[in-house]
N, CA, C and O atoms as CSV, one atom per row, in Angstrom:
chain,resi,resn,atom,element,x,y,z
A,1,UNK,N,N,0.837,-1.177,0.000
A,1,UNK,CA,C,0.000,0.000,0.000
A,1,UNK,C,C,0.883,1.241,0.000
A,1,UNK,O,O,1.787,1.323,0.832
A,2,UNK,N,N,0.688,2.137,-0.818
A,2,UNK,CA,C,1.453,3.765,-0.973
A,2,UNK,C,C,0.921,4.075,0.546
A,2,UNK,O,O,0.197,3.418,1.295
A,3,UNK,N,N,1.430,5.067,0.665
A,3,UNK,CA,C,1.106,5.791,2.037
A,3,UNK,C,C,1.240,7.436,1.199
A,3,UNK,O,O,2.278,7.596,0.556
A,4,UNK,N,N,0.346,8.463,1.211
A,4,UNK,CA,C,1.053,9.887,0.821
A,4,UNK,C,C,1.739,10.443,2.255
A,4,UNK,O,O,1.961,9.741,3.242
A,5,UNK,N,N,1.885,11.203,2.184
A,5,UNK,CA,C,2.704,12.087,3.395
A,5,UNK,C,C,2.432,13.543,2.597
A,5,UNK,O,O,2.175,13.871,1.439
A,6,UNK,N,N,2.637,14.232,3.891
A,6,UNK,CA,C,2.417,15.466,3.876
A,6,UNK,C,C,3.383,16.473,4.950
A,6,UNK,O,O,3.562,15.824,5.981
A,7,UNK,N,N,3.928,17.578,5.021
A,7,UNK,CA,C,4.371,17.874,6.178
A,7,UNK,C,C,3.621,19.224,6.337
A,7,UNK,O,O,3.606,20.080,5.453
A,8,UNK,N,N,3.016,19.340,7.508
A,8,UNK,CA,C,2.567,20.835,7.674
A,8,UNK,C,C,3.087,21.953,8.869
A,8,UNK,O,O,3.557,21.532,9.926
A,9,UNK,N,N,2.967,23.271,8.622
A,9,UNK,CA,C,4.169,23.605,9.320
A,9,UNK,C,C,2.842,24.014,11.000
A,9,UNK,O,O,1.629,24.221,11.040
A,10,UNK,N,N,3.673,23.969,11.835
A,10,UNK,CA,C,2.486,24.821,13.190
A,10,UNK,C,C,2.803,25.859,13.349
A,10,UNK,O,O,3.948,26.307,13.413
A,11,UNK,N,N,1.435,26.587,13.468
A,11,UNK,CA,C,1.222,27.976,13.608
A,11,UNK,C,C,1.605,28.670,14.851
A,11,UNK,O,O,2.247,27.882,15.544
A,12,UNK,N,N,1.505,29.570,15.297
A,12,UNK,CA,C,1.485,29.877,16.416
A,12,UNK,C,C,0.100,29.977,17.451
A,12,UNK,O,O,-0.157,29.887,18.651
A,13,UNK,N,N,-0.753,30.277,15.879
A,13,UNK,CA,C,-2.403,30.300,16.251
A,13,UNK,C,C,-3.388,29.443,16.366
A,13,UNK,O,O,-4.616,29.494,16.437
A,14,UNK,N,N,-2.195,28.279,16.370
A,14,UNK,CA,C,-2.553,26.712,16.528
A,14,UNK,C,C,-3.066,26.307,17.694
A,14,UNK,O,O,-4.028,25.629,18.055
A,15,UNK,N,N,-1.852,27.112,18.383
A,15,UNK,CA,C,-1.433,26.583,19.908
A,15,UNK,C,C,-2.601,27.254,21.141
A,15,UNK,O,O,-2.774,28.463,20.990
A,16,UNK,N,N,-3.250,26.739,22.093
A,16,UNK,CA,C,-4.059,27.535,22.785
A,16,UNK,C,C,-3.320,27.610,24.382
A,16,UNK,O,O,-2.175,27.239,24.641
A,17,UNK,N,N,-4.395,28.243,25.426
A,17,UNK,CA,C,-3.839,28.582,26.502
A,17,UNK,C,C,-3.147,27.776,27.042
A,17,UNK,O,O,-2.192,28.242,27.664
A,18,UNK,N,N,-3.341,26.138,27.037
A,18,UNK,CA,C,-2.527,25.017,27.490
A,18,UNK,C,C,-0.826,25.251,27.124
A,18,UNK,O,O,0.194,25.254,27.812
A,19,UNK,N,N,-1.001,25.363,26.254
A,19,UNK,CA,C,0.770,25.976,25.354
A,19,UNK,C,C,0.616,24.721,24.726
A,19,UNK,O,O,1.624,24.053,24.958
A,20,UNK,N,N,-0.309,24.023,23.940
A,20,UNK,CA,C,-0.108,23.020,22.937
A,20,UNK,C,C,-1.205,22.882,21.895
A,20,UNK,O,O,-2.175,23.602,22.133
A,21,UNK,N,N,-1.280,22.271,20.994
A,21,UNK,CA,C,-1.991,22.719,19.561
A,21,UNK,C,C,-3.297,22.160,19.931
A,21,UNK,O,O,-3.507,20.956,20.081
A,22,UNK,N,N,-4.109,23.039,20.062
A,22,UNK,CA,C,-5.616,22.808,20.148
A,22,UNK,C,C,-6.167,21.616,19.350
A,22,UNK,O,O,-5.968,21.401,18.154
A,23,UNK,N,N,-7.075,20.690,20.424
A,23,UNK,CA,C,-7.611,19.670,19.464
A,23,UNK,C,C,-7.951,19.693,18.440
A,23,UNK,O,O,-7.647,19.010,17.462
A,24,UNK,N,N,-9.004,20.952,18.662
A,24,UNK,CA,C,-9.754,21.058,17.144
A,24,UNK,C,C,-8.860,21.282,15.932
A,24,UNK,O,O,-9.204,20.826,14.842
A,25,UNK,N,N,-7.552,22.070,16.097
A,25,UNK,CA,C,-6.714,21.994,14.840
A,25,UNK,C,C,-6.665,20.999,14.004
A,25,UNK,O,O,-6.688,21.079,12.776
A,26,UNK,N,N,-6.581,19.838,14.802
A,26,UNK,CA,C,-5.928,17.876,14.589
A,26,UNK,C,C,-7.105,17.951,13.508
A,26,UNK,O,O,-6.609,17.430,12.509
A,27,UNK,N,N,-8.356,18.320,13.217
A,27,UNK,CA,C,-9.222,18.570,12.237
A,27,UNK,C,C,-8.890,19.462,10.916
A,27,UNK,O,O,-9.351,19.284,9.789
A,28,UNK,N,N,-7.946,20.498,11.352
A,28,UNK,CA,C,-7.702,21.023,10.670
A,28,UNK,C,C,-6.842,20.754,9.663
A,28,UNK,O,O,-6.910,21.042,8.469
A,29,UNK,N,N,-5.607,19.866,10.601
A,29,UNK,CA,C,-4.666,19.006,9.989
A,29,UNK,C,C,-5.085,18.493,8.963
A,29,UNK,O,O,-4.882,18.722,7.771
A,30,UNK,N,N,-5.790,17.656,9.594
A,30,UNK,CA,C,-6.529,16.644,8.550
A,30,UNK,C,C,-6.979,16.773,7.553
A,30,UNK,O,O,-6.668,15.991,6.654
A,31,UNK,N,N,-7.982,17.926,7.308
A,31,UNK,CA,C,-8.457,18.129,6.277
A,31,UNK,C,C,-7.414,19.275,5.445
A,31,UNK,O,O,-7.896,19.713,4.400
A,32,UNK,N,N,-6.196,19.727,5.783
A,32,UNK,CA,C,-5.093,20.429,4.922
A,32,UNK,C,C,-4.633,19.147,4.123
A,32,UNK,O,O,-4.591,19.032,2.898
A,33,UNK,N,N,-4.210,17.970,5.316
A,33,UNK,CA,C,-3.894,16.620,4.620
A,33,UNK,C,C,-4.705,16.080,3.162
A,33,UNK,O,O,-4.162,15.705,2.123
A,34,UNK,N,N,-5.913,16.159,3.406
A,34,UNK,CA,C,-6.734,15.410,2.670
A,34,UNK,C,C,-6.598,16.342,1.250
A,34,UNK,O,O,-6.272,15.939,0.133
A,35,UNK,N,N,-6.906,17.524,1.610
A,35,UNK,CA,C,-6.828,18.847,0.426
A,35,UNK,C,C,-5.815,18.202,-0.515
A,35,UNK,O,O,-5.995,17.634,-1.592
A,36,UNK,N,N,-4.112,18.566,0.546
A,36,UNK,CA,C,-3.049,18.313,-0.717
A,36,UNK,C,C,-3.218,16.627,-1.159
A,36,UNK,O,O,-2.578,16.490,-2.201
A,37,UNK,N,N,-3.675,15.657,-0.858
A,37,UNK,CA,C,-3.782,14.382,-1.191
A,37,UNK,C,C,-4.345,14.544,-2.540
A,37,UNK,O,O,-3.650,14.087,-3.448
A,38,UNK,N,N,-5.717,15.226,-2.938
A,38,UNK,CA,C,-6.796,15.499,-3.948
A,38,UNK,C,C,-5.878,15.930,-4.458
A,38,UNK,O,O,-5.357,14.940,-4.972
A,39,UNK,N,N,-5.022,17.139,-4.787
A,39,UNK,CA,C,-4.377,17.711,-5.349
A,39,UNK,C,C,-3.352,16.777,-5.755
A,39,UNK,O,O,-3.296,16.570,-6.968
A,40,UNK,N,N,-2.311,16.006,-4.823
A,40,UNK,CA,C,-1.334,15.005,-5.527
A,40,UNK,C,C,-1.901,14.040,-6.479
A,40,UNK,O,O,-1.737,13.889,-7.689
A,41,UNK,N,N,-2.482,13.540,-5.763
A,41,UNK,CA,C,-3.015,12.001,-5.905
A,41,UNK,C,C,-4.039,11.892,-6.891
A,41,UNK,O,O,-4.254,10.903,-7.592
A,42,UNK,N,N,-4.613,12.896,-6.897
A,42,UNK,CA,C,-5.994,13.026,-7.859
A,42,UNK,C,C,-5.978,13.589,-8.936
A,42,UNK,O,O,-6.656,13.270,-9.912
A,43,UNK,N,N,-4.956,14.767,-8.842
A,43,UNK,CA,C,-5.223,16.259,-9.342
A,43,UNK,C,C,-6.415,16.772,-9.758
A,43,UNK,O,O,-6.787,17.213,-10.846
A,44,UNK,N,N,-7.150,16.585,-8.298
A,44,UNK,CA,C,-8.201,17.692,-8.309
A,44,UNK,C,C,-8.190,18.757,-6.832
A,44,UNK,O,O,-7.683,18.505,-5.739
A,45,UNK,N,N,-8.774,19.725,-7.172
A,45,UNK,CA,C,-8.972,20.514,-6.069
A,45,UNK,C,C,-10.138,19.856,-5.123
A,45,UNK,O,O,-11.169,19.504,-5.696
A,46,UNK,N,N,-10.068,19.733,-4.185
A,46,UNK,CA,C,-11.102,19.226,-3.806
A,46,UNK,C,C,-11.867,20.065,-3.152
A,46,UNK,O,O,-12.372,19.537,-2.161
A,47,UNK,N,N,-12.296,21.712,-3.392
A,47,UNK,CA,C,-13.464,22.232,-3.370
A,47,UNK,C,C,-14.488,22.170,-4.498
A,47,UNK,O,O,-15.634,22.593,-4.648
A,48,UNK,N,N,-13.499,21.377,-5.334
A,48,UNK,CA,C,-14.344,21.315,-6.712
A,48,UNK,C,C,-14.933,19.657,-6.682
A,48,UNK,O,O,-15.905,19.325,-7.360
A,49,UNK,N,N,-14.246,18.774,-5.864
A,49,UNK,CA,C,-15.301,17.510,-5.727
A,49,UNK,C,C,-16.226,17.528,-5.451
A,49,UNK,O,O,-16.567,18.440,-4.698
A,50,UNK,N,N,-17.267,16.481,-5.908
A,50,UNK,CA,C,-18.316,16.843,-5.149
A,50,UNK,C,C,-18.436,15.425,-3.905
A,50,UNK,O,O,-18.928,14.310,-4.082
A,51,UNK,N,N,-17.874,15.922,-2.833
A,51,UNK,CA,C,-17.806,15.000,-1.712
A,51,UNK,C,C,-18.172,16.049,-0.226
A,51,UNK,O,O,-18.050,17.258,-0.030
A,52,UNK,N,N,-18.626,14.987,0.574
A,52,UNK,CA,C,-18.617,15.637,2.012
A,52,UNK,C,C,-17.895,14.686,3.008
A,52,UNK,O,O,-17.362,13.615,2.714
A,53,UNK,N,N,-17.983,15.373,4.475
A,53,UNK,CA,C,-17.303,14.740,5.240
A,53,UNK,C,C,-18.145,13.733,6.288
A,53,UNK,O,O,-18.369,14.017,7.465
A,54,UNK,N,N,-18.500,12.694,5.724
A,54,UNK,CA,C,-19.419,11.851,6.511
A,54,UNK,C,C,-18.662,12.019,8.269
A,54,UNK,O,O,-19.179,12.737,9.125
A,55,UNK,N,N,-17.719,11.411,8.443
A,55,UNK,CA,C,-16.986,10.905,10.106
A,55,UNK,C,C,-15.975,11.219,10.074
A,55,UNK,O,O,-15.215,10.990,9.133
A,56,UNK,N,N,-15.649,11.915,11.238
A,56,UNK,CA,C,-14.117,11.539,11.806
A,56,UNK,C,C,-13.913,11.682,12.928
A,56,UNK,O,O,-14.256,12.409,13.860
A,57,UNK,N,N,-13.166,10.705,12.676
A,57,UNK,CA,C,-12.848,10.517,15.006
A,57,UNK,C,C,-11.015,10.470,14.908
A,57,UNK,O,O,-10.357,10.100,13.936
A,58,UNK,N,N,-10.529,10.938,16.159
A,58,UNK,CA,C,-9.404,11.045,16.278
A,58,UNK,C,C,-9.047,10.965,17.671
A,58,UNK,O,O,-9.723,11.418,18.595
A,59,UNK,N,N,-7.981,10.382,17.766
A,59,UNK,CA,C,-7.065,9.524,18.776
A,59,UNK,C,C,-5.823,10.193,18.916
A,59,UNK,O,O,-4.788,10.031,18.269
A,60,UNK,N,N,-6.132,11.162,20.084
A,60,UNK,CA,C,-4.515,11.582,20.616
A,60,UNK,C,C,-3.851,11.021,21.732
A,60,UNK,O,O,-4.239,10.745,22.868
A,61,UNK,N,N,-2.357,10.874,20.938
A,61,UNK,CA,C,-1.262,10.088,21.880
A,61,UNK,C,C,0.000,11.166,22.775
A,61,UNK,O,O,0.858,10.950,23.631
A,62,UNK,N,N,-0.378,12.115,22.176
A,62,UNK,CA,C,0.629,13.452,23.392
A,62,UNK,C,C,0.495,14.452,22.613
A,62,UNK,O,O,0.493,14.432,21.383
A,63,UNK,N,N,0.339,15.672,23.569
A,63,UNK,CA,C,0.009,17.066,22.913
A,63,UNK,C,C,1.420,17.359,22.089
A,63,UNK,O,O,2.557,16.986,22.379
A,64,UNK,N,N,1.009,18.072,21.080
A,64,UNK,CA,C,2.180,18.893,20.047
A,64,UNK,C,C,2.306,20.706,20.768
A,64,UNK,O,O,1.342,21.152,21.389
A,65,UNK,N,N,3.091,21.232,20.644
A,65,UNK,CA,C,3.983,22.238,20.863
A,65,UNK,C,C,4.073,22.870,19.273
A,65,UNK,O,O,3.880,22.392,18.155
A,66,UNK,N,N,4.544,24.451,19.893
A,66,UNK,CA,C,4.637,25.295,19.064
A,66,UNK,C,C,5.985,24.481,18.351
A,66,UNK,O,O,6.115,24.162,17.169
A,67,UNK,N,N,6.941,24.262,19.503
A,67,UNK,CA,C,8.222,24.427,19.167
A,67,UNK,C,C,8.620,22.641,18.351
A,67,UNK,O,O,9.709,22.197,17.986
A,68,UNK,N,N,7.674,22.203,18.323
A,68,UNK,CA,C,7.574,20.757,17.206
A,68,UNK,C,C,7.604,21.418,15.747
A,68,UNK,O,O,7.757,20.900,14.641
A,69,UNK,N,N,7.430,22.576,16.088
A,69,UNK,CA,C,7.720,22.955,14.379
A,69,UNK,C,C,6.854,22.963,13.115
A,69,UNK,O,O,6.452,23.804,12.310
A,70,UNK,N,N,6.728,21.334,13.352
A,70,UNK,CA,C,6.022,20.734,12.254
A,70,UNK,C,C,5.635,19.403,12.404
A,70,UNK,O,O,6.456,18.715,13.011
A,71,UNK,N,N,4.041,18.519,11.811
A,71,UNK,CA,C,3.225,17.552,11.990
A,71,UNK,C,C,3.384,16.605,10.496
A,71,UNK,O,O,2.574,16.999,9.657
A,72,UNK,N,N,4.077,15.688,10.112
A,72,UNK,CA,C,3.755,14.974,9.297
A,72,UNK,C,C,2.643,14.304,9.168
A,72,UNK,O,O,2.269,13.496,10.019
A,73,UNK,N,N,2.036,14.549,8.160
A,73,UNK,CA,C,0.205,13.287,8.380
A,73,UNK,C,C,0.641,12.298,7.516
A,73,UNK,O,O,1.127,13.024,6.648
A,74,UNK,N,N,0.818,11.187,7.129
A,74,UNK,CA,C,0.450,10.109,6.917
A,74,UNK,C,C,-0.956,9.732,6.040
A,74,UNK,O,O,-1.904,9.310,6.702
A,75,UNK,N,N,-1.042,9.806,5.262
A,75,UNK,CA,C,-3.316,9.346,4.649
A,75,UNK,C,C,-2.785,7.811,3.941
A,75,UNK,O,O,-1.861,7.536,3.175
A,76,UNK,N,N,-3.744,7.076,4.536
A,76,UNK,CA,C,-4.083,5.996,3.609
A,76,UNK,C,C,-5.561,5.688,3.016
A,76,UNK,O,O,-6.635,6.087,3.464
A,77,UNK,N,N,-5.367,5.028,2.104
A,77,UNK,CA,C,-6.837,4.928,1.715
A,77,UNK,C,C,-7.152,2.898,2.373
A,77,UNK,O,O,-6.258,2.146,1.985
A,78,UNK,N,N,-7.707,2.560,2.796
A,78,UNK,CA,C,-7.603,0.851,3.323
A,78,UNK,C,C,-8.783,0.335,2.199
A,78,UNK,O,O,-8.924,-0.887,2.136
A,79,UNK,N,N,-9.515,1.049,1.439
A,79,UNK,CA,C,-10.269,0.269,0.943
A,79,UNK,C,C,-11.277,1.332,0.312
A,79,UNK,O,O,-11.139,2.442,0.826
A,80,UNK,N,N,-12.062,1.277,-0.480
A,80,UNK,CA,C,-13.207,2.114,-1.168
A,80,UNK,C,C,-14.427,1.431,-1.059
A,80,UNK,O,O,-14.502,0.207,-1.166
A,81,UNK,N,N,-15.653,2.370,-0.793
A,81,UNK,CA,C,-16.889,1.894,-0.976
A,81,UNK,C,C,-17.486,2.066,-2.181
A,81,UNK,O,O,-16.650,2.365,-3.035
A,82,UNK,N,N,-18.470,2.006,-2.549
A,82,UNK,CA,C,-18.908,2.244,-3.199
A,82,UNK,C,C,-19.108,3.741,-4.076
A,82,UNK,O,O,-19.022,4.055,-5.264
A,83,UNK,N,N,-19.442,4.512,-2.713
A,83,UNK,CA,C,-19.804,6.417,-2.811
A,83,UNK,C,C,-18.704,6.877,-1.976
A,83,UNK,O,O,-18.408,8.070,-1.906
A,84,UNK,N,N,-18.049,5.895,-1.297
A,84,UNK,CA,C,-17.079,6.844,0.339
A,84,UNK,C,C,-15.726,6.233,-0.006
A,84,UNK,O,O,-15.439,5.091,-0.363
A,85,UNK,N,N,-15.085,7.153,0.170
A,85,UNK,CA,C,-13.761,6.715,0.558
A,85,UNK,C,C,-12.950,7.097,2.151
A,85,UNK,O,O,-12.683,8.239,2.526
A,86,UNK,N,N,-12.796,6.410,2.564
A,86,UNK,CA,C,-12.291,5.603,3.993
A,86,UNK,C,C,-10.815,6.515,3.943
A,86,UNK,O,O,-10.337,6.530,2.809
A,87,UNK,N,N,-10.168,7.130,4.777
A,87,UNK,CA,C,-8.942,7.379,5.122
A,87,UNK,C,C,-8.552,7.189,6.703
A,87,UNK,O,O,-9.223,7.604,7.648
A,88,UNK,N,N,-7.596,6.630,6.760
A,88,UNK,CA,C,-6.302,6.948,7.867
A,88,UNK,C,C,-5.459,8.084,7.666
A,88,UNK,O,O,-5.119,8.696,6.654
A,89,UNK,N,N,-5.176,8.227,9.027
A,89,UNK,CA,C,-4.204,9.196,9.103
A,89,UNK,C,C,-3.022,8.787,10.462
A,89,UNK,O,O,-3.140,8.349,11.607
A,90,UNK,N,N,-2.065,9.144,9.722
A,90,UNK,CA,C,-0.722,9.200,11.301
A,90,UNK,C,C,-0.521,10.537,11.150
A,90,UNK,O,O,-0.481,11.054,10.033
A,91,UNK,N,N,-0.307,11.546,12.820
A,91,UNK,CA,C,0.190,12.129,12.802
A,91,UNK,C,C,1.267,12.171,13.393
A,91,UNK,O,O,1.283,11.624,14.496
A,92,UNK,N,N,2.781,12.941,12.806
A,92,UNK,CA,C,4.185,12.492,13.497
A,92,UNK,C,C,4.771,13.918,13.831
A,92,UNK,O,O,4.148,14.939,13.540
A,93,UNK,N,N,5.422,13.929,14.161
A,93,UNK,CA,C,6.062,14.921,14.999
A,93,UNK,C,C,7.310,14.370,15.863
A,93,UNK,O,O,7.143,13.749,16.913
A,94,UNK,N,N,8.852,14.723,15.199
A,94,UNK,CA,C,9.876,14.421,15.844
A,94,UNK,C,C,10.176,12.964,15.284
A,94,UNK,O,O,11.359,12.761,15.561
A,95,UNK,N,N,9.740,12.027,14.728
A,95,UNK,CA,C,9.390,11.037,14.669
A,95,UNK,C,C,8.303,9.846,15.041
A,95,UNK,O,O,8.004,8.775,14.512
A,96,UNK,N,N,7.810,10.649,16.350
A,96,UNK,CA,C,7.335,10.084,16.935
A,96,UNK,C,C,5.183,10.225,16.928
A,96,UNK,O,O,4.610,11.309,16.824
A,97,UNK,N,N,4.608,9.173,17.033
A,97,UNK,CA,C,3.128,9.214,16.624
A,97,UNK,C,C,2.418,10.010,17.434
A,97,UNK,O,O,2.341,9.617,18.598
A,98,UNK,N,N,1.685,11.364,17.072
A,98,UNK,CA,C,0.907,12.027,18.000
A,98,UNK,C,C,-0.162,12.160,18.137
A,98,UNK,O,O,-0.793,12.886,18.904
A,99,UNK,N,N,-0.612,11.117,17.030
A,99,UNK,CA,C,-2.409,11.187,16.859
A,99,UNK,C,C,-2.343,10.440,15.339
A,99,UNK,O,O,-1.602,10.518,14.360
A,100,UNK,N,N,-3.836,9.488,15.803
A,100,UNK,CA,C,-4.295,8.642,14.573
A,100,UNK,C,C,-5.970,9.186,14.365
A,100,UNK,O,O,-6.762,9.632,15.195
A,101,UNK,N,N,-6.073,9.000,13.267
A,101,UNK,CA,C,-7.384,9.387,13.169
A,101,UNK,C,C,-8.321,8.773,11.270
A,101,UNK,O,O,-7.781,8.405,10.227
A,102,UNK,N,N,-9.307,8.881,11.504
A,102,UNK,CA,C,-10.334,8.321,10.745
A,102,UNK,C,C,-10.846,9.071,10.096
A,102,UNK,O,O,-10.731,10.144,10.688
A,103,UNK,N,N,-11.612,9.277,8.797
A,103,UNK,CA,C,-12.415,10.195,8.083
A,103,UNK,C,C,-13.385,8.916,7.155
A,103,UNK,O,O,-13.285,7.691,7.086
A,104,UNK,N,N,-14.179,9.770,6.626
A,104,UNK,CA,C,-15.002,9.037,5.495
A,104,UNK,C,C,-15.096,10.167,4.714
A,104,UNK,O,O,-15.375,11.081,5.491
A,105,UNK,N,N,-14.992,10.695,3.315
A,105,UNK,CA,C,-15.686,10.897,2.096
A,105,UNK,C,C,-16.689,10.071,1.474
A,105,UNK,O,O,-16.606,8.863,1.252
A,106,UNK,N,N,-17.566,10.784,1.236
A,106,UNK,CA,C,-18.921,10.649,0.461
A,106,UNK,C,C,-19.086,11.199,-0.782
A,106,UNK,O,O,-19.251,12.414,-0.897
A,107,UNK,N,N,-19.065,10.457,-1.740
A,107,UNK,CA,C,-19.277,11.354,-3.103
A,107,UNK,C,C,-21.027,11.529,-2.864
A,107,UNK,O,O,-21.903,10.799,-2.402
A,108,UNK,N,N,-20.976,13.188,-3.566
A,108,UNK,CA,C,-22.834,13.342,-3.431
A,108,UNK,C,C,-23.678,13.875,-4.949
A,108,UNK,O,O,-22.921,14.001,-5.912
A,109,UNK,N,N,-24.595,14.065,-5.102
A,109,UNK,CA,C,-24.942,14.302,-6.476
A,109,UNK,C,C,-25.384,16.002,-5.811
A,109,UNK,O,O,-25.466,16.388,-4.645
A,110,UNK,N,N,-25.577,16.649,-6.969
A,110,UNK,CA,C,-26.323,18.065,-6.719
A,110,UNK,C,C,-27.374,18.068,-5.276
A,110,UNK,O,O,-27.052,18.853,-4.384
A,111,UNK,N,N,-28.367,17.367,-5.109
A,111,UNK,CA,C,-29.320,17.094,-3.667
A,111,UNK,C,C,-28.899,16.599,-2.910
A,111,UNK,O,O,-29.637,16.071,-2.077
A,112,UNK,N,N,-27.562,16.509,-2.800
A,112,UNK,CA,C,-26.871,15.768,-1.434
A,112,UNK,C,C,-26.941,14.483,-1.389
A,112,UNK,O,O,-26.722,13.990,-0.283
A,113,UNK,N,N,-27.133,13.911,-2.085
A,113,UNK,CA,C,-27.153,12.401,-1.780
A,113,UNK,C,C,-26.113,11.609,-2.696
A,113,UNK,O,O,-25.776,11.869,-3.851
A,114,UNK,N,N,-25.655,10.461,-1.776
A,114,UNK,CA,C,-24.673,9.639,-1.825
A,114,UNK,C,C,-24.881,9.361,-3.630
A,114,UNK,O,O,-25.943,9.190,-4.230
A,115,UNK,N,N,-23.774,9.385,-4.072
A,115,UNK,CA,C,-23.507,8.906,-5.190
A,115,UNK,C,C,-22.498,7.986,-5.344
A,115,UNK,O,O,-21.785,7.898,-4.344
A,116,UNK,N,N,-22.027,6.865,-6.780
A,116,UNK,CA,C,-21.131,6.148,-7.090
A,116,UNK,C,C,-19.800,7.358,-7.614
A,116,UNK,O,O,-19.946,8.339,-8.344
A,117,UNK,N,N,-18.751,6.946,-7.060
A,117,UNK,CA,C,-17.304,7.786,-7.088
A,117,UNK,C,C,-17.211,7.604,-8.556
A,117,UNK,O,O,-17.414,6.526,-9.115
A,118,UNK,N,N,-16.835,8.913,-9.262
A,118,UNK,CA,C,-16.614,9.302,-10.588
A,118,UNK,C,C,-15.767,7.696,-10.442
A,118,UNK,O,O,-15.608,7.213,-9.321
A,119,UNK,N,N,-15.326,7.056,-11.551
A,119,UNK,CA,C,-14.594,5.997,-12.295
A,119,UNK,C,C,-12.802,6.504,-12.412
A,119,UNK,O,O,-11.797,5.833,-12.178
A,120,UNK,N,N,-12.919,7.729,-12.798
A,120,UNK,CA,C,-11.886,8.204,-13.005
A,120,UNK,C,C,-11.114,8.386,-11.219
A,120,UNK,O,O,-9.898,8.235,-11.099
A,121,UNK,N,N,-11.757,8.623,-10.314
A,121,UNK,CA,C,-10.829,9.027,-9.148
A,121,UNK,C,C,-10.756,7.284,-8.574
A,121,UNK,O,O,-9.669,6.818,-8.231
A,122,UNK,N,N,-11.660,6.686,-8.543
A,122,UNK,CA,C,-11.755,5.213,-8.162
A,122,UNK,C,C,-10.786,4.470,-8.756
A,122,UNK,O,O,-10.475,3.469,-8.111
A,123,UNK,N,N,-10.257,4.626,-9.698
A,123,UNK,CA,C,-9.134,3.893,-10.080
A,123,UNK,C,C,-7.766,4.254,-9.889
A,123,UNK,O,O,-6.717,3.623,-9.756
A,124,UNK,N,N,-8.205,5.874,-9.923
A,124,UNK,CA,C,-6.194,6.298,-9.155
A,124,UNK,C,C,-6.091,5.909,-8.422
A,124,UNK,O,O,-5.156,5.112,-8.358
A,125,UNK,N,N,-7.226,6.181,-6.827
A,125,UNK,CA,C,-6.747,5.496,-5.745
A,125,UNK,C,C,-6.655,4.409,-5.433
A,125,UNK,O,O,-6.173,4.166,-4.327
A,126,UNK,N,N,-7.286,2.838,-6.697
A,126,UNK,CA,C,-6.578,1.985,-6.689
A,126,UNK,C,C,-5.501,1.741,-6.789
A,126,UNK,O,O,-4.979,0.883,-6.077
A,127,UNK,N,N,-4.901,2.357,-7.618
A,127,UNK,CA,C,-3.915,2.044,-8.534
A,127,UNK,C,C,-2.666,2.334,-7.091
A,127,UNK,O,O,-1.741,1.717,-6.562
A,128,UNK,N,N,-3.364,3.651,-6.940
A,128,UNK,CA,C,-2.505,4.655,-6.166
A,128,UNK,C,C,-2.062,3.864,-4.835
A,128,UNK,O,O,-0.862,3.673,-4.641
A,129,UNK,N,N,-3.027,3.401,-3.915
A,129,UNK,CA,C,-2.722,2.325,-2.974
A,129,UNK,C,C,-2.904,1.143,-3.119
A,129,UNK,O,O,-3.554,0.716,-2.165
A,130,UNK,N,N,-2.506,-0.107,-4.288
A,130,UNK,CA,C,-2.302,-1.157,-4.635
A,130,UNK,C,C,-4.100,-2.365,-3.494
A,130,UNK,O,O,-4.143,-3.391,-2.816
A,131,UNK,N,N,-5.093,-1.360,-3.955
A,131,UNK,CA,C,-6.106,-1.876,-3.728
A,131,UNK,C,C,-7.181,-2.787,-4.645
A,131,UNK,O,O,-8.212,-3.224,-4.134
């Protein structure tokens, strides 16, 4: 399986009163992750997909710091549905794992509802993670 990677840098406006990067960022991460993925992996923008964000849950293993610099994410794809595509994520920092986390994409038609994934993106990310 490919793995993409990504490195993103931390803000300062990341970080909250604790002195470490606000949970809700780890969302933010994620979906910067997912952005440049569409863009590598796809070459599409993905404000121009037509997908939403069904789930995501995330699992932190130690707070990040300003002074970490920077968060590598990790995305895998483990498998495709039909309309959704499934991602993992590692997040790293220093080397070391600071959070795992889950998403779903939903391809949708104009009324919001679940559709079959264009043909054309369903097969990069086969191809792309030996699925």
């Amino acid at each position: 399986m490919s793995t993409y990677t990504t490195e993103l840098q931390i803000r300062f406006r990341d970080v909250d009163a604790m002195g470490h990067v606000n949970n809700a960022v780890y969302a933010t991460y994620l979906e910067q992750a997912r952005t440049q993925y569409y863009r590598a992996v796809l070459g599409a923008d993905l404000s121009a997909v037509a997908t939403v964000l069904a789930s995501l849950s995330i699992d932190f293993h130690r707070p990040v710091h300003l002074g970490d610099e920077t968060v590598a994410v990790d995305v895998d794809v483990p498998r495709l549905g039909t309309s959704s595509v499934p991602m993992r994520y590692e997040l790293r920092t220093g080397g070391e794992t600071v959070a795992e986390a889950e998403s779903v994409q939903v391809a949708v038609d104009d009324d919001g509802a679940s559709r079959p994934l264009p043909e054309r993106y369903r097969a990069t990310i086969e191809t792309y993670h030996d699925l």
